[in-house]
C-alpha positions, 0 to 999 in steps of 0.5 A: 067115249069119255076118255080121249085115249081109248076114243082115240085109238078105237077110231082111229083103229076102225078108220085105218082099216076102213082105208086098208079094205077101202083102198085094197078092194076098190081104189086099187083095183078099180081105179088109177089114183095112183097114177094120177097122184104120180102123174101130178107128183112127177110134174110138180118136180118137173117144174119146180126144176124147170123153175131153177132153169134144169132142163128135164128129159120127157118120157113118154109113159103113156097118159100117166107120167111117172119118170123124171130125169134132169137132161143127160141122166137116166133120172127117176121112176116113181112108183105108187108106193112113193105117192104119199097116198098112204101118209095122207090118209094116216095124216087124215085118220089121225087128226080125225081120231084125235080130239078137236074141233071140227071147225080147226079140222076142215082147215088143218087136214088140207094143209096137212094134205098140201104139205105132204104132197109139196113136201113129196114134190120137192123130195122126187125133184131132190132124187132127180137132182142127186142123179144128176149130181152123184147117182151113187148117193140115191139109194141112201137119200131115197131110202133114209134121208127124204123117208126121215124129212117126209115124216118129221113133217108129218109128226111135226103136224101131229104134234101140232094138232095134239098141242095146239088145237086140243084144249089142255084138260084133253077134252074134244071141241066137237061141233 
């Protein structure tokens, strides 16, 4: 396709609902990835507290974890649709519809993927710390705060990729 806007949105169209169908037909049902990225999500902001010498309350939630609390609250719950799997893939079908080089992409999609998943860390271990503080003020930030912050990120890399690995005239590098 020779014009980068219309390629753009026919891959990108054909790759979301490629994940849509991928991800609600098989990994859902079939698989726990979802646990497992909860599990490695809940973890990270245990011990990034444990770093700022919080003690944290262990669950026991069976083989997958996905409750944190900081000792004496009644902490967190964090659930699938908290996992970052769907912004991760967005991520990914947008750099992969977008023109670019290969080469920048193998690179650029697992930072993307990184600070998507540091960015969720430190956002579950801000939740569990706005519980211990004033649980009052969880609703909002979980709601609107950290939502806003997770996807400026997210843009903040979108932008990047379109500006900065996108040669000008709007044509790809594709190798």
């Amino acid at each position: 396709m020779k014009n980068p806007l219309i390629r753009f949105f026919v891959i990108g169209t054909i790759l979301y609902f490629g994940w849509y169908f991928f991800y609600e037909l098989y990994l859902l049902p079939s698989t726990t990835i979802d646990e497992i990225l909860v599990d490695f999500l809940v973890k990270g902001a245990e011990a990034l507290l444990q770093l700022f010498n919080f003690t944290v309350r262990a669950f026991d939630d069976g083989l997958y974890r996905n409750h944190i609390a900081i000792d004496g609250t009644a902490g967190v719950t964090v659930g699938a649709p908290c996992d970052g799997m769907i912004l991760m893939a967005l991520f990914v079908i947008f750099v992969v519809a977008y023109p670019g080089s290969n080469r920048n992409r193998l690179w650029f999609i697992p930072l993307g993927l990184f600070v998507i998943q540091f960015m969720n860390i430190l956002r579950i271990m801000a939740l569990a710390f706005i519980v211990y503080w004033n649980e009052d003020y969880l609703a909002f930030n979980h709601d609107y705060t950290f939502t806003a912050i997770v996807y400026a990120v997210v843009f903040a890399f979108w932008w990047w990729w379109s500006k900065l690995y996108v040669p000008s005239n709007g044509t790809s590098e594709e190798k």
